[in-house]
C-alpha positions as CSV (number, residue, x, y, z in Angstrom):
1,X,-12.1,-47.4,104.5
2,X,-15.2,-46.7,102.3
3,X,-18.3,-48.1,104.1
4,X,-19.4,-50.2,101.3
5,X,-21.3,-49.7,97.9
6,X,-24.4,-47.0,97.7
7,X,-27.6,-48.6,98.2
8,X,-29.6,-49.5,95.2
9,X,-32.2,-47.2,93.7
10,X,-35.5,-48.3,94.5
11,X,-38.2,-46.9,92.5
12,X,-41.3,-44.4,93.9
13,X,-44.2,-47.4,94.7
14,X,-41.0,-49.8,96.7
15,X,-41.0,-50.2,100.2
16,X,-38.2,-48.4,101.8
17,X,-36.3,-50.1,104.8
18,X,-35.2,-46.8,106.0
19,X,-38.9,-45.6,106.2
20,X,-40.2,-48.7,108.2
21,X,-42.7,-48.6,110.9
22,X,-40.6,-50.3,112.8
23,X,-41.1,-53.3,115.1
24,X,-43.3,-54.3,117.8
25,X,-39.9,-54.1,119.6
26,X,-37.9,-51.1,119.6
27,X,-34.4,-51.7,118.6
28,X,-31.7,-49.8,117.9
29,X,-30.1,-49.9,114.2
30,X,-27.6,-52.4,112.9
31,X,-24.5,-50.3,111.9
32,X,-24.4,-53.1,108.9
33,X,-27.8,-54.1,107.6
34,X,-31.0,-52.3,106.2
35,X,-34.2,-53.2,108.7
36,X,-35.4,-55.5,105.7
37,X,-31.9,-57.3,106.0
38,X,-32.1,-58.1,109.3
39,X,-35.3,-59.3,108.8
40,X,-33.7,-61.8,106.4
41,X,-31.3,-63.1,108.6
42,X,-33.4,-63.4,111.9
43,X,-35.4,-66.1,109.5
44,X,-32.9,-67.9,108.1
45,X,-31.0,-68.1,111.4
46,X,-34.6,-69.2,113.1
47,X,-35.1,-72.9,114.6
48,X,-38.2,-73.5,112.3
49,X,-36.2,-72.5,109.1
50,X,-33.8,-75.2,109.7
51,X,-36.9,-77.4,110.4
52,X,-38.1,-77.0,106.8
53,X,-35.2,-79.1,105.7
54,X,-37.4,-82.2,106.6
55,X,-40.1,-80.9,105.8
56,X,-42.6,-82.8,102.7
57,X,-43.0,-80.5,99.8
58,X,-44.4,-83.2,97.4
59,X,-42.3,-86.4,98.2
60,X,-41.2,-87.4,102.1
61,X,-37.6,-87.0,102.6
62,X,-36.2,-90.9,101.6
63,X,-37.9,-91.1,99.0
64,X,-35.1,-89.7,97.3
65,X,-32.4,-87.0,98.0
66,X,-33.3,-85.0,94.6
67,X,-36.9,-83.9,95.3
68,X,-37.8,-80.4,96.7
69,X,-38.7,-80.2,100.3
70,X,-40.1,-77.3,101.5
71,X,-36.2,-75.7,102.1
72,X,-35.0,-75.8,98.9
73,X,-38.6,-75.0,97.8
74,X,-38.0,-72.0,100.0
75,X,-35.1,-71.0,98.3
76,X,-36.7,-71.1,94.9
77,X,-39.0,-69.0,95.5
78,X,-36.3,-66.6,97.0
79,X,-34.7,-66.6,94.1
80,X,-37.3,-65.8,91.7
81,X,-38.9,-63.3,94.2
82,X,-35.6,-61.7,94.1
83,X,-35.3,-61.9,90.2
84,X,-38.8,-60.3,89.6
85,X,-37.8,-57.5,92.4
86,X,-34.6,-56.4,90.8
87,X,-36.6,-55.7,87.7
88,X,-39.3,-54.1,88.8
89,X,-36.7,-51.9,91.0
90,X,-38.6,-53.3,94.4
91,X,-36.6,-53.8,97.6
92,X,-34.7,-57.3,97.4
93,X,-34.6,-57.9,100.8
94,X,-38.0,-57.8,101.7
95,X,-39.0,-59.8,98.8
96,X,-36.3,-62.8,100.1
97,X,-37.0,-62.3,103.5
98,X,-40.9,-62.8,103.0
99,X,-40.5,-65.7,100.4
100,X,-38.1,-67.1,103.1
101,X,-41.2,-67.3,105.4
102,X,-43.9,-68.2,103.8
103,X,-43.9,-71.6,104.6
104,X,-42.0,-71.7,108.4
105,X,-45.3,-72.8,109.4
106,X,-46.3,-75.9,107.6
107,X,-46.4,-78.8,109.2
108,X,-44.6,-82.2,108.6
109,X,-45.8,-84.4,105.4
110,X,-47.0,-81.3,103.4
111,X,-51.2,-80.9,102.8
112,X,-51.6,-84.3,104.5
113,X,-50.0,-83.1,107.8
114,X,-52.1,-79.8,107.6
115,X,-55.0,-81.5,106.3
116,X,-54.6,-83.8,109.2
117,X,-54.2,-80.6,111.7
118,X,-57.1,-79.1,110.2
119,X,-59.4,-82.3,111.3
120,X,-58.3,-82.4,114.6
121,X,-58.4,-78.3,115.0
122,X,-61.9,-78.5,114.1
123,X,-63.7,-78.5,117.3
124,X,-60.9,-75.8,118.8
125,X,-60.7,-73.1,115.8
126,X,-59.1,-74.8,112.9
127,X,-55.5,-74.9,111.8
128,X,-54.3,-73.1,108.8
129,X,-50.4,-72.9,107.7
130,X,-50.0,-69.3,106.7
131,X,-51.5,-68.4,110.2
132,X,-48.8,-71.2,111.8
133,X,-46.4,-69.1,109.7
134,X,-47.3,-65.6,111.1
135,X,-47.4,-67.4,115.3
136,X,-44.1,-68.6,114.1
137,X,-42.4,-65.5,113.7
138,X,-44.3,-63.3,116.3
139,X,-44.5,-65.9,118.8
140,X,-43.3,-69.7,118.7
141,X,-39.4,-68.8,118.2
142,X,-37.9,-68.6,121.3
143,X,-34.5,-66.9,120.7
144,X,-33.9,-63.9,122.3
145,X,-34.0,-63.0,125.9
146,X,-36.5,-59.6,125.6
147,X,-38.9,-61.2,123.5
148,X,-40.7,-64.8,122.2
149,X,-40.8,-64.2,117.9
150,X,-38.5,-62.6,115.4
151,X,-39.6,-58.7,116.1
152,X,-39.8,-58.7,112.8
153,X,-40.7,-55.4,110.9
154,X,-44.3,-54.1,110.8
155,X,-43.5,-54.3,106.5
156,X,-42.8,-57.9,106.7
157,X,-44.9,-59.2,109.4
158,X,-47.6,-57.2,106.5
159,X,-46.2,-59.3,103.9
160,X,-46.7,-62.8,105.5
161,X,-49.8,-61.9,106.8
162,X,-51.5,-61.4,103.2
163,X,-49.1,-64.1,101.2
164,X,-52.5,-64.8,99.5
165,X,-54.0,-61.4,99.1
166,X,-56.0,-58.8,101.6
167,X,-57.6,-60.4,104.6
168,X,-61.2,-59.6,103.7
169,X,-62.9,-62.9,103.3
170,X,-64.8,-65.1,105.7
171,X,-63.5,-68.2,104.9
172,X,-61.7,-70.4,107.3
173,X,-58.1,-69.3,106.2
174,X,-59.1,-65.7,107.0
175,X,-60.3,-66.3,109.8
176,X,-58.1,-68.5,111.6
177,X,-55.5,-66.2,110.3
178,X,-56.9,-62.9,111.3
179,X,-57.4,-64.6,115.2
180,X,-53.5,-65.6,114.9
181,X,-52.9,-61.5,114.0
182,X,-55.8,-60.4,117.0
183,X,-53.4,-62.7,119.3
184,X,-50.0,-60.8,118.5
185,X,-51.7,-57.7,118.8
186,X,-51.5,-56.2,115.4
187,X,-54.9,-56.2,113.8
188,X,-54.8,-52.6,113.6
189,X,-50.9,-52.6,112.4
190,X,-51.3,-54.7,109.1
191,X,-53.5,-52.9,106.7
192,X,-55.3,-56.1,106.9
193,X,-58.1,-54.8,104.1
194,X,-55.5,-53.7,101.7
195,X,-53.1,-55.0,99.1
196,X,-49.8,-56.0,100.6
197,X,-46.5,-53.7,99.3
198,X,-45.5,-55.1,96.3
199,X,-42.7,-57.3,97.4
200,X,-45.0,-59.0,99.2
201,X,-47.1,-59.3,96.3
202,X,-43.9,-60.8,94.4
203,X,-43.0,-63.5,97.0
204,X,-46.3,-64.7,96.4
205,X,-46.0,-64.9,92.8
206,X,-42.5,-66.4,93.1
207,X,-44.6,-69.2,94.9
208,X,-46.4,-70.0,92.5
209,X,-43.9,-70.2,89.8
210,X,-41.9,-72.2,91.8
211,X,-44.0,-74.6,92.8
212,X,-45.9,-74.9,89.0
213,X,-42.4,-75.7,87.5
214,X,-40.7,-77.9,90.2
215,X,-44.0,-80.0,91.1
216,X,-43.7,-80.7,87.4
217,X,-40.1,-81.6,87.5
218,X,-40.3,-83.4,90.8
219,X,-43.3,-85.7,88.8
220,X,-41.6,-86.5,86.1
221,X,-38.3,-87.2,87.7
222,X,-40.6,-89.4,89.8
223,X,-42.2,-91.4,86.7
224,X,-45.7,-90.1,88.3
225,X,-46.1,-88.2,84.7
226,X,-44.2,-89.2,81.3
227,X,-42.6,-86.1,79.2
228,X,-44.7,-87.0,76.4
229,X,-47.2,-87.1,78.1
230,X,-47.6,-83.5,78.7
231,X,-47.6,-82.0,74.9
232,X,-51.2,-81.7,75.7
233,X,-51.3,-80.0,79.2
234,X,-51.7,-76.7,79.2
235,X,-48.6,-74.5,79.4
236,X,-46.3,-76.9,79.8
237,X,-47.0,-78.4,76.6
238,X,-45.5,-75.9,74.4
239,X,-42.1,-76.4,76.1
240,X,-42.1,-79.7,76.1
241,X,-42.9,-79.8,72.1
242,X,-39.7,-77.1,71.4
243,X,-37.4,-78.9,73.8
244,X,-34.1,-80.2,71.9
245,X,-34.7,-84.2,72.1
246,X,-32.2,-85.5,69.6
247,X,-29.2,-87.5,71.2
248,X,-30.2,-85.7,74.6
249,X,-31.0,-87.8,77.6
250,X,-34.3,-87.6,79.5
251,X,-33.3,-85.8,82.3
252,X,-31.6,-82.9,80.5
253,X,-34.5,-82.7,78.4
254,X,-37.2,-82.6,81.5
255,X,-34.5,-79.4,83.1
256,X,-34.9,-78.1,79.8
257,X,-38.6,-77.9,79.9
258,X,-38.6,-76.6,83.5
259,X,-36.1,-73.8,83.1
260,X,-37.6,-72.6,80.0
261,X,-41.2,-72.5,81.9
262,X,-39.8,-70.6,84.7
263,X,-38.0,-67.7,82.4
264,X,-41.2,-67.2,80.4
265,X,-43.7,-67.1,83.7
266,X,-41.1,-64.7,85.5
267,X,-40.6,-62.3,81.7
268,X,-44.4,-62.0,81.5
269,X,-45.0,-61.4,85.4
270,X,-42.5,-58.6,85.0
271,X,-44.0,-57.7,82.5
272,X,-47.3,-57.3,83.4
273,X,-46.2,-55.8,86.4
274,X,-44.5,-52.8,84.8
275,X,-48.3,-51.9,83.1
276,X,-50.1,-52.2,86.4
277,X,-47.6,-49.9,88.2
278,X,-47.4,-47.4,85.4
279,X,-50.8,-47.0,85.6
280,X,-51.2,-46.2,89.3
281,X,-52.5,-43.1,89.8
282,X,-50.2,-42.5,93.2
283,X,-47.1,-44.5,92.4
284,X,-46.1,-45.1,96.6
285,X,-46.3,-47.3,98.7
286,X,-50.0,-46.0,99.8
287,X,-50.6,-46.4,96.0
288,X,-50.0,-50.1,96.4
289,X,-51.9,-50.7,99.5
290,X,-54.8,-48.5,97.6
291,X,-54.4,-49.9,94.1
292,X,-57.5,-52.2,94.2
293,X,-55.7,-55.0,92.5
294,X,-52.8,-56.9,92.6
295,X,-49.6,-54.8,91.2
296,X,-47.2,-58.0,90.4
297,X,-49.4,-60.3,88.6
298,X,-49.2,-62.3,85.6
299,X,-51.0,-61.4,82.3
300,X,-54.7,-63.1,82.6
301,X,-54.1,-65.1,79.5
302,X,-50.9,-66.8,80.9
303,X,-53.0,-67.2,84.2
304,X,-55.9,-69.1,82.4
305,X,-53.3,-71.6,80.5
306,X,-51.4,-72.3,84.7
307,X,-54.9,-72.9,85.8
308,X,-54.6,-75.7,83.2
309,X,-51.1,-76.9,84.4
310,X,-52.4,-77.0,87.8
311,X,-55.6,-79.1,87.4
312,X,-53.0,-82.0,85.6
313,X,-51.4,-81.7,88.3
314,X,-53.3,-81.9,90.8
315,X,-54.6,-84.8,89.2
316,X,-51.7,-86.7,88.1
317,X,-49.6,-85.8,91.1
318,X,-50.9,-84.7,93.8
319,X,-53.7,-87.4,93.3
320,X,-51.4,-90.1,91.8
321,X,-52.4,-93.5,93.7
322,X,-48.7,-93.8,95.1
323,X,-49.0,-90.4,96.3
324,X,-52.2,-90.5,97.6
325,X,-51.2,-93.7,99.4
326,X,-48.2,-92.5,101.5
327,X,-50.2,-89.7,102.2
328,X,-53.4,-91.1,104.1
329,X,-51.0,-93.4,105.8
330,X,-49.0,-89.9,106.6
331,X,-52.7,-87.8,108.2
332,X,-53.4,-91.2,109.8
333,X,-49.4,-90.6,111.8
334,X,-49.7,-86.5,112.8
335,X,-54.0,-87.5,113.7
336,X,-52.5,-89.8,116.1
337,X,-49.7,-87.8,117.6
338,X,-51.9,-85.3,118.1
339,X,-55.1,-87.3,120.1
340,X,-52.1,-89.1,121.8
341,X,-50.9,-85.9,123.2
342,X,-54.6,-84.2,124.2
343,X,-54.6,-87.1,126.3
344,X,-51.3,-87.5,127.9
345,X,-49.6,-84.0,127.3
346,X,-47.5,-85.4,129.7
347,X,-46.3,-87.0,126.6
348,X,-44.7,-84.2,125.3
349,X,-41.5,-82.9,126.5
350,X,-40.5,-79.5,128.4
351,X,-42.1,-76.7,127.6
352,X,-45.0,-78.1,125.5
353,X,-45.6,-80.5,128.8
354,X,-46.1,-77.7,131.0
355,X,-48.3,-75.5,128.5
356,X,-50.4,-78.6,127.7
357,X,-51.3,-79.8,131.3
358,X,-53.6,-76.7,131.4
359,X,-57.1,-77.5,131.8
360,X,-58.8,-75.6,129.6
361,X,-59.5,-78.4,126.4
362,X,-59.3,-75.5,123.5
363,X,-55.8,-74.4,125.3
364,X,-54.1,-77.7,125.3
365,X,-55.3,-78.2,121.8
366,X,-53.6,-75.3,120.4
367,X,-50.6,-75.9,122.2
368,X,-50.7,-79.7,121.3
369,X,-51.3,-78.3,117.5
370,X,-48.0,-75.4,117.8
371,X,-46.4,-78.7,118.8
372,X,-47.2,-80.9,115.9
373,X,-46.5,-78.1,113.5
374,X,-43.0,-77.8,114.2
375,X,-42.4,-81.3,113.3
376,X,-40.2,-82.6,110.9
377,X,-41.2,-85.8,108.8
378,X,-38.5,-88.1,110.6
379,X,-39.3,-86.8,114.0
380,X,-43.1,-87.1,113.6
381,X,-42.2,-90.7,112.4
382,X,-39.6,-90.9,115.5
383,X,-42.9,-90.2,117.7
384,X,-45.1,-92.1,116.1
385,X,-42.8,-95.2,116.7
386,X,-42.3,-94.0,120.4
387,X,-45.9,-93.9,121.1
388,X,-47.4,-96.3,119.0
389,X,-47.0,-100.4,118.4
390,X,-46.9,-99.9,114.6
391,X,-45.7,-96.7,112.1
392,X,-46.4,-97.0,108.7
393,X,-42.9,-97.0,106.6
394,X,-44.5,-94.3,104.0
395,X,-42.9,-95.8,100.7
């Protein structure tokens, strides 16, 4: 029986599964799946994956069963990262696994739950969700008996550590991130000062996209933001002035819009993309680390015009008064879980109990804070109801 069709060419500057570094763990092979594969899997079949499902992308989960959480906005960026891969002839896996990922760390209610996180973190070394991502995988999933994490690969553990670039600033994100790689063990393993493989480099793009286009769909299906509304805004204004309206109903016309804005960001990231490897002068892997800029990137006009999509945005969604609302109410639930359980850990069950009666203050925090993380929505509003004489309903 043949064993299955030849693997796809990957061009020179790809990451190649068969070439990996490996693992912190030594494994042996899968007879069926490429080490980038397996990667894949291991985080789609892992506990916090599942969490994301009630997880708070823009809208908490009753407000309505069409908007994104931070699954299915997971899985659009997985699809796009794919997309932008194939063309650019870039290892698929990798590029799904890591957009898979990205997010395993965020914390119930979106920015208001890590906002919230951040607050309380303060005093004990500050809470950032990329870095919750990265303990995630190398540390929080408790799966298999010979080691706490995923054992992911060196490539992809790379990957999720620089989602947002090389690790080279000072800033609190850096930091707190760089402490969460010193803890695993792998500062030296991770390139840290370099550009990420370009797979990497296209799960973060396929973030962006995704959430530009379905924060935008998600506000308008809301009525935070009219269609008309938008032939102004940068960007998006062009596609809503070319979108069919005649005899078509509004929410065809609002796809429409978003569809169109996602094929015309991912064309001219490809595009660009194909320019910027062309021109490197070592076209590898160590090319791509060494490059000096971003590889996958969109074209610097197209990037100025986003820029513009994102400040409406952030403005007339993210900072809509019904928004803004549920969210306070939302920091003001995971700020009290989490000084409820510094002072009774006791409060918290199994495992976390045990690891938070320690007496160390900056240890209990960061257990209380792995804790809170892995919330979902409902079950930080479950323990907030538990604990405390009133919850507010979030609507």
């Amino acid at each position: 029986m043949p064993a299955g069709p030849p693997p796809r060419a990957l061009a020179a500057y790809a990451t190649r599964a068969g070439e990996s570094a490996g693992r912190v763990h030594a494994e042996p092979a899968c007879p069926m799946r490429t080490a980038f594969q397996r990667d894949r899997d291991r985080i789609v079949h892992a506990t916090a994956f599942r969490r994301l499902t009630y997880k708070t992308q823009v809208f908490v989960f009753h407000e309505g069963d069409h908007f994104r959480t931070r699954l299915t906005h997971s899985l659009e960026v997985a699809q796009i990262a794919r997309a932008i891969a194939r063309q650019l002839w870039l290892d698929e896996d990798l590029a799904e696994a890591l957009a898979l990922a990205h997010d395993l760390g965020h914390p119930p209610f979106g920015h208001a739950g890590e906002r919230a996180l951040a607050a309380a973190m303060a005093p004990h070394g500050g809470f950032d969700h990329n870095a919750q991502s990265f303990k995630v995988v190398t540390r929080l999933e408790r799966k298999y008996a010979s080691f706490d994490g995923l054992n992911l690969t060196f490539e992809t553990l790379e990957g999720l550590a620089k989602h947002n670039g090389p690790l080279t600033s000072n800033d609190d994100a850096h930091r707190i991130l760089r402490a969460a790689i010193a803890e695993a063990g792998l500062t030296s393993a991770l390139h840290l000062s370099l550009y990420a493989p370009a797979e990497a480099q296209a799960a973060a793009i396929a973030d962006d996209i995704a959430y530009n286009s379905h924060d935008l769909d998600d506000g308008l299906r809301a009525g935070l933001v009219q269609l008309d509304e938008l032939r102004e805004v940068p960007f998006a204004g062009r596609f809503v002035a070319e979108a069919p309206r005649s005899g078509t109903d509004t929410s065809r016309v609002i796809y429409e819009v978003n569809r169109r804005m996602i094929t015309v960001m991912i064309d001219e990231a490809v595009r660009e993309s194909r320019l910027r490897l062309s021109a490197l002068d070592d076209a590898s892997l160590h090319g791509v680390r060494h490059a000096g800029r971003p590889v996958i990137a969109l074209p610097l006009e197209l990037s100025a015009e986003i820029e513009g999509l994102k400040g409406y945005l952030f403005a007339h969604v993210y900072r809509h008064p019904r928004v803004m609302r549920i969210m306070q109410d939302a920091e003001g639930v995971v700020g009290d879980l989490f000084a409820r359980y510094m002072r009774e850990p006791a409060e918290m069950p199994g495992i976390w109990r045990a690891a938070g009666e320690r007496d160390e203050e900056a240890v209990r925090a960061a257990v209380v804070a792995d804790f809170v993380a892995g919330m979902t929505d409902r079950y930080a509003l479950k323990e907030h109801r538990r604990l405390f004489d009133a919850t507010p309903e979030l609507r």
